[in-house]
Backbone bond lengths (Angstrom), bond angles and torsions (degrees), N, CA, C in turn:
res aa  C-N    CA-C-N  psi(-1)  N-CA   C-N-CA  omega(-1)  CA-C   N-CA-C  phi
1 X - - - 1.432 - - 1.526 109.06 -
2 X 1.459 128.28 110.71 1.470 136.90 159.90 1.477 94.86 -40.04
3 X 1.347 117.94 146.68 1.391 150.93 128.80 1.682 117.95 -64.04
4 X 1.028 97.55 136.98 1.798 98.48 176.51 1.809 103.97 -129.54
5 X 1.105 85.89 166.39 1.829 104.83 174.87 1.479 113.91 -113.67
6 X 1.091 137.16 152.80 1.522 147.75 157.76 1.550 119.81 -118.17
7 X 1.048 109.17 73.46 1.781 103.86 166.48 1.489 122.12 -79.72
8 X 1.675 97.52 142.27 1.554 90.62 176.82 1.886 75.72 -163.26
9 X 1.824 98.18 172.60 1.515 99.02 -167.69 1.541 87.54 -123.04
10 X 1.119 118.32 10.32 1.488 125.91 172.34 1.415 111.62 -150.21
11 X 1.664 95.55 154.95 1.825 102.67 169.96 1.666 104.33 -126.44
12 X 1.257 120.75 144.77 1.194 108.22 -178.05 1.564 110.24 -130.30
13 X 1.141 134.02 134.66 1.272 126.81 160.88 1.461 115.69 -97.98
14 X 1.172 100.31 165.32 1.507 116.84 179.96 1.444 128.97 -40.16
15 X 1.989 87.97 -55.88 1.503 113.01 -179.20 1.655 123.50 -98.37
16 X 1.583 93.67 -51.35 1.424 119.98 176.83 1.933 105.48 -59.70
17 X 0.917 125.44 -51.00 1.380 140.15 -178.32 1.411 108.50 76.08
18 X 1.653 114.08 -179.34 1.302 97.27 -135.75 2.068 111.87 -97.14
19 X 1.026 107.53 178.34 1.757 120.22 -173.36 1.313 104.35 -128.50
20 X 1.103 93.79 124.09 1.998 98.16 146.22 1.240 144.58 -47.09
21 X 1.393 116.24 123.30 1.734 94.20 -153.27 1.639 98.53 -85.05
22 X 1.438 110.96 -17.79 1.599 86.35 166.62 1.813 135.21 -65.70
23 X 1.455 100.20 -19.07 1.342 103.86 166.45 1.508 111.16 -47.51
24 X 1.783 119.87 -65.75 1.140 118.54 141.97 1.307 141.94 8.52
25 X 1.513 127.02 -92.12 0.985 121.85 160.39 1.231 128.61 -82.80
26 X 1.583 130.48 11.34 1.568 118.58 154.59 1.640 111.50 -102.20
27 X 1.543 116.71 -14.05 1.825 113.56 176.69 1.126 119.92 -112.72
28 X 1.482 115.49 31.63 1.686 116.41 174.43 1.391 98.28 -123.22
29 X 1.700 91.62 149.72 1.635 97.74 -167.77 1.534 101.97 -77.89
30 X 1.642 96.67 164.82 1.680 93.83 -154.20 1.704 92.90 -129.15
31 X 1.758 119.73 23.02 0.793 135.21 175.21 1.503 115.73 -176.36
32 X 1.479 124.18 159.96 1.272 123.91 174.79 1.490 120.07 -172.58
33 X 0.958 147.66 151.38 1.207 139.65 161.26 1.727 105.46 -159.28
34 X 1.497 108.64 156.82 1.159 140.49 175.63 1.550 129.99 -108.57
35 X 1.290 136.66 105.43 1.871 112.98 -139.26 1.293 84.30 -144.78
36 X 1.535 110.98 129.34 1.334 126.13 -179.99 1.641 108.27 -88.72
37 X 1.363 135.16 101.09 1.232 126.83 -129.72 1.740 106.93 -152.15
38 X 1.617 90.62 -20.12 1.676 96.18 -179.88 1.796 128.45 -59.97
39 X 1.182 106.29 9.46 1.951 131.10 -170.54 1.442 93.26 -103.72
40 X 1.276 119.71 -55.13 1.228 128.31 179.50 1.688 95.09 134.23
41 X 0.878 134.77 -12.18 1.648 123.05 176.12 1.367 104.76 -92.68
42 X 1.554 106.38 148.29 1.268 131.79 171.03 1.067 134.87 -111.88
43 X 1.650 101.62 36.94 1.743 114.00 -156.69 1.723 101.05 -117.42
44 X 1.546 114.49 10.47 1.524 119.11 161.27 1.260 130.04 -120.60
45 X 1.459 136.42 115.22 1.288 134.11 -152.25 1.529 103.37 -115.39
46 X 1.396 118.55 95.92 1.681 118.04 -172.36 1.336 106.35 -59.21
47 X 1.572 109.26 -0.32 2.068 107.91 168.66 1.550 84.48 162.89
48 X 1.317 111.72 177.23 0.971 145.96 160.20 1.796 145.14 179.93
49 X 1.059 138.52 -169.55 1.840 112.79 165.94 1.778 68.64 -162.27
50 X 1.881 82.19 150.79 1.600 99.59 164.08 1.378 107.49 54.03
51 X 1.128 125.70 26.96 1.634 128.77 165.51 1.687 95.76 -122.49
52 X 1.797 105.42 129.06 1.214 104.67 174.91 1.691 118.07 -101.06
53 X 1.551 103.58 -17.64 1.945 107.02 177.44 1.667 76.36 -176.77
54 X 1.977 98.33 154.87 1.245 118.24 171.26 1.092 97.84 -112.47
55 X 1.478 101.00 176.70 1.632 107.14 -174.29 1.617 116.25 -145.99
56 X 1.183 140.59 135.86 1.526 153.10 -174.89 1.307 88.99 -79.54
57 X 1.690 119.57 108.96 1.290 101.29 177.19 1.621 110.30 -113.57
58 X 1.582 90.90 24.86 1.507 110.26 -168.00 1.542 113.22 123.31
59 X 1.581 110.35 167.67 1.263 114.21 -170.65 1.783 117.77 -40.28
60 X 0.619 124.83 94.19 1.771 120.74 -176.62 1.438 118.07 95.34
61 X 0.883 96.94 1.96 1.862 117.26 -175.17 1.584 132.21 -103.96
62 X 1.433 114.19 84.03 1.797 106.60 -156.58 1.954 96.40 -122.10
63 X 1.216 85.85 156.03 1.362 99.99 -169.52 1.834 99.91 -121.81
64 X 1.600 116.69 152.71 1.306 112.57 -163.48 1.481 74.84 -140.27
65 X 1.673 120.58 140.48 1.151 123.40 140.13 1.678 128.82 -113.42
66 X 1.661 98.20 147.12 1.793 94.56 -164.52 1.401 122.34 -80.02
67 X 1.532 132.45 118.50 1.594 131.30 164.80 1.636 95.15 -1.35
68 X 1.550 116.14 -62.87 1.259 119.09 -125.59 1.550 76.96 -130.99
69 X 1.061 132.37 168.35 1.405 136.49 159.11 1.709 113.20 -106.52
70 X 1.079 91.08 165.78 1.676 91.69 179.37 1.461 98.29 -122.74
71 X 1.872 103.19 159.77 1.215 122.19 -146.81 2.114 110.26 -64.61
72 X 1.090 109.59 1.24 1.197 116.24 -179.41 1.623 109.25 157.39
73 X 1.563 112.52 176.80 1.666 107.29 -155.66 1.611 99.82 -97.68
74 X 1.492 122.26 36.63 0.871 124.68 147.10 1.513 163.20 -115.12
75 X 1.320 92.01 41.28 1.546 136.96 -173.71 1.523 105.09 -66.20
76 X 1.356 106.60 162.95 2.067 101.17 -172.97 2.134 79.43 -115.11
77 X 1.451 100.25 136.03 1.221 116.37 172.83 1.814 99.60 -132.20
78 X 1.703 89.37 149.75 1.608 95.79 -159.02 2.075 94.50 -130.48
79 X 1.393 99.60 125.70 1.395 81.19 156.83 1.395 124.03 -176.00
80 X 1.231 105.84 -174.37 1.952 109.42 -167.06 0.678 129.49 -167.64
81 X 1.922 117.37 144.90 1.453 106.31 -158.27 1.438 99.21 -120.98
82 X 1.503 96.07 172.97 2.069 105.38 -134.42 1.391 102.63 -92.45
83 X 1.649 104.24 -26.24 2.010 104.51 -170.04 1.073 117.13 -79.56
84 X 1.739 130.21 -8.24 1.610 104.98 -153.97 1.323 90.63 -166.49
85 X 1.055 120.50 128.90 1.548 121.77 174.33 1.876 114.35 -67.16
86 X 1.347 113.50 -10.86 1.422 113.49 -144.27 1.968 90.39 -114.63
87 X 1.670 99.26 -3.68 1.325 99.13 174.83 1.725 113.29 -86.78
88 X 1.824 117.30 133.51 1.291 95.36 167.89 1.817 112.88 -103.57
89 X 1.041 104.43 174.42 1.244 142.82 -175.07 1.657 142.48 -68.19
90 X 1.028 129.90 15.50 1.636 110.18 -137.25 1.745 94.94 -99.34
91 X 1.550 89.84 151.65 2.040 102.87 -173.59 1.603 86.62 -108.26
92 X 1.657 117.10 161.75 1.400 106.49 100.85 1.816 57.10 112.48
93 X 1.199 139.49 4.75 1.618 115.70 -141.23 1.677 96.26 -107.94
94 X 1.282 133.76 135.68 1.800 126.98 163.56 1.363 106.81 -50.95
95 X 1.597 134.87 -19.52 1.525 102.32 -172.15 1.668 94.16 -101.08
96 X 1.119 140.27 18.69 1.732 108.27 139.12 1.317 125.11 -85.31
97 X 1.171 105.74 110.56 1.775 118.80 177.75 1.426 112.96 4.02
98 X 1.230 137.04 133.16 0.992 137.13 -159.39 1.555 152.56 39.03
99 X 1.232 90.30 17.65 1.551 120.47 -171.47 1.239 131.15 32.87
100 X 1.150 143.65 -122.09 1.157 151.18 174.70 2.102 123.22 -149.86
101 X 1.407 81.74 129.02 1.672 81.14 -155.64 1.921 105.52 -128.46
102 X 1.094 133.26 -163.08 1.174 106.82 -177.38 1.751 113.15 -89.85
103 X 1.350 104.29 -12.51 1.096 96.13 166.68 1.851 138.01 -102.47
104 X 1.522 99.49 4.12 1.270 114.45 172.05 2.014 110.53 -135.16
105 X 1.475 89.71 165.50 1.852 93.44 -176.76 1.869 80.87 -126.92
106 X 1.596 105.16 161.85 0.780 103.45 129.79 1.946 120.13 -153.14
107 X 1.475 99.53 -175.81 1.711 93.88 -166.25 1.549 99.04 -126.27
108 X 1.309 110.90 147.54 1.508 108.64 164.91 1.445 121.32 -129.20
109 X 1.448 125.28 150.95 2.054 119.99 -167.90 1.103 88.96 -122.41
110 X 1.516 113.29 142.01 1.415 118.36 -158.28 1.701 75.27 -140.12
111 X 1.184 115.94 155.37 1.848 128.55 -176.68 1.997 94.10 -131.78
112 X 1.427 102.92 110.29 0.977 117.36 135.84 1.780 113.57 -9.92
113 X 1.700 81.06 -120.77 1.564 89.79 177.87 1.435 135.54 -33.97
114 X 0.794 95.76 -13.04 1.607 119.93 177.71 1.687 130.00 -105.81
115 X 1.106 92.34 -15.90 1.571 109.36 156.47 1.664 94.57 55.80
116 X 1.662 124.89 22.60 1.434 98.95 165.91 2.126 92.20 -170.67
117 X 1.300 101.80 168.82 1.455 102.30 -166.57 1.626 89.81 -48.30
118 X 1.456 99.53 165.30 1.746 117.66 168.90 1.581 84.55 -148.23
119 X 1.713 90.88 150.31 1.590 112.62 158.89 1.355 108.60 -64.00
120 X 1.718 129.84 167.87 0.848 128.10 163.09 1.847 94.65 162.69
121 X 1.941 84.10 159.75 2.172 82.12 -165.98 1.314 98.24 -87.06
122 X 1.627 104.10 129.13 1.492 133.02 174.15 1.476 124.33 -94.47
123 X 1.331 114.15 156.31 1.749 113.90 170.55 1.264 93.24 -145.97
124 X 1.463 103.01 146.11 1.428 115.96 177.73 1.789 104.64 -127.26
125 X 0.928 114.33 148.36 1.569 120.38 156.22 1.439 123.02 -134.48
126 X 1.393 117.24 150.07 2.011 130.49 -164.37 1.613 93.48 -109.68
127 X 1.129 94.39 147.50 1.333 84.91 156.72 1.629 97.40 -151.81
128 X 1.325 139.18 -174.43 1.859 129.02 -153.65 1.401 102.75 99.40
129 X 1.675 74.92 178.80 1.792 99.61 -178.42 1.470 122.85 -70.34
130 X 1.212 146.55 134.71 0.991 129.34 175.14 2.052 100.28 -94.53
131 X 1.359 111.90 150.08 1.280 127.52 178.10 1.608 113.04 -37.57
């Protein structure tokens, strides 16, 4: 079975009217996942795209690797965790184990009140070039 291509420098709908397809392929996320994680396992993914396995990279500490890699480790990664408003967040950071490279992110939840990472269910999103 041939493969085919479709180029066009626009998409248009009927109603919506039309977009640039580079908007397209430079402002859609080019990864994502959703990880049920607050137990401490990271072995349920309430969804994801372009995530190939997560990882426990320790208490509050999860690592995502990409289907696909992206074009280098300077991609914008976004994320947040689901239990507690008072927990922060940080992506993208060298101190979760193994850092972040073009083919992996990772995220860490740090608790306030708690003065140290906590588990809890996370989502992350990429956004960049893919390779």
């Amino acid at each position: 079975m041939a493969l085919g291509k479709i180029k066009a420098d626009t998409l248009e709908h009927s109603t919506a009217g039309s977009l640039d397809t580079q908007y397209v392929v430079k402002g859609s996320a080019k990864s994502w996942a959703s990880l049920d994680s607050s137990g401490g396992s990271t072995t349920t993914f309430h969804g994801s795209f372009n995530v190939s396995s997560a990882l426990d990279d320790g208490v509050g500490q999860y690592g995502f690797n990409f289907t696909n890699s992206m074009s280098g480790a300077t991609y914008s990664c976004v994320g947040c965790a689901n239990d507690n408003i008072l927990y922060n967040v940080a992506t993208n950071w060298p101190g979760v184990p193994n850092g972040y490279t073009a083919g992996r992110t990772g995220l860490g939840v740090y608790s306030d009140g708690d003065s140290a990472y906590i588990d809890s269910d996370v989502t992350m999103q990429v956004t960049g070039d893919l390779a």
